[in-house]
C-alpha positions in Angstrom: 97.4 86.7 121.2 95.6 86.4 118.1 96.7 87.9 115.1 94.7 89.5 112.4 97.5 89.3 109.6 99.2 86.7 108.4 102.6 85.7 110.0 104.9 86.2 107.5 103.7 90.3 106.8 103.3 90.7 110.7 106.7 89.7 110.9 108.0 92.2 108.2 106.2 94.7 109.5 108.7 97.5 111.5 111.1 96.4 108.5 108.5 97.6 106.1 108.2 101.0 108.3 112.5 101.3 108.6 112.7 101.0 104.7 109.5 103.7 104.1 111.0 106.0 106.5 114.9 105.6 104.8 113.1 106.2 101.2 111.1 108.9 102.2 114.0 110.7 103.5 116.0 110.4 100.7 113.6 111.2 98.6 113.3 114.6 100.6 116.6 115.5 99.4 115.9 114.9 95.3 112.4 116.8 95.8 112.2 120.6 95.9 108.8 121.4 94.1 105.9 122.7 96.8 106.3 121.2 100.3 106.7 117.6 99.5 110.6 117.9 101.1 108.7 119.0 104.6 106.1 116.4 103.7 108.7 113.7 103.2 111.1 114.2 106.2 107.5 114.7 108.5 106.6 111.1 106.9 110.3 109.7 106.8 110.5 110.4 110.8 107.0 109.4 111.7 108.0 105.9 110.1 111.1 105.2 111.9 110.0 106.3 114.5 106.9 103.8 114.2 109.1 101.1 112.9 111.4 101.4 116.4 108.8 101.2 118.4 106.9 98.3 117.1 110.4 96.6 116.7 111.4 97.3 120.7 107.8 96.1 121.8 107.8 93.0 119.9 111.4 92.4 121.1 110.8 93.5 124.9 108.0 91.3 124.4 109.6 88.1 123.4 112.2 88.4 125.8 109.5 88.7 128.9 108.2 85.6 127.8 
């Protein structure tokens, strides 16, 4: 497999999209001006979602090999 990032920020990766999807969702509940609480919670649950599933294919992944 050849990666096109360096290690150390592939590693951190689904850890990087957990923590953006935790702050955007807080940040959904401090924010009440326009739609940026809708826009937040769409964003917060796109990331965790995203970050899960990188996270369960790099571990189903590992553990096949």
């Amino acid at each position: 497999m050849r990666l096109w990032i360096n290690k150390p920020l592939y590693e951190v990766l689904p850890y990087a999209y957990l923590i953006a999807g935790i702050v955007s969702l807080a940040a959904s509940l401090y924010l009440n001006f326009w739609y940026w609480p809708v826009i937040c919670v769409s964003v917060g649950i796109f990331c965790l979602v995203a970050g899960l599933v990188v996270w369960l294919k790099r571990r189903d992944y590992r553990h096949g090999q």
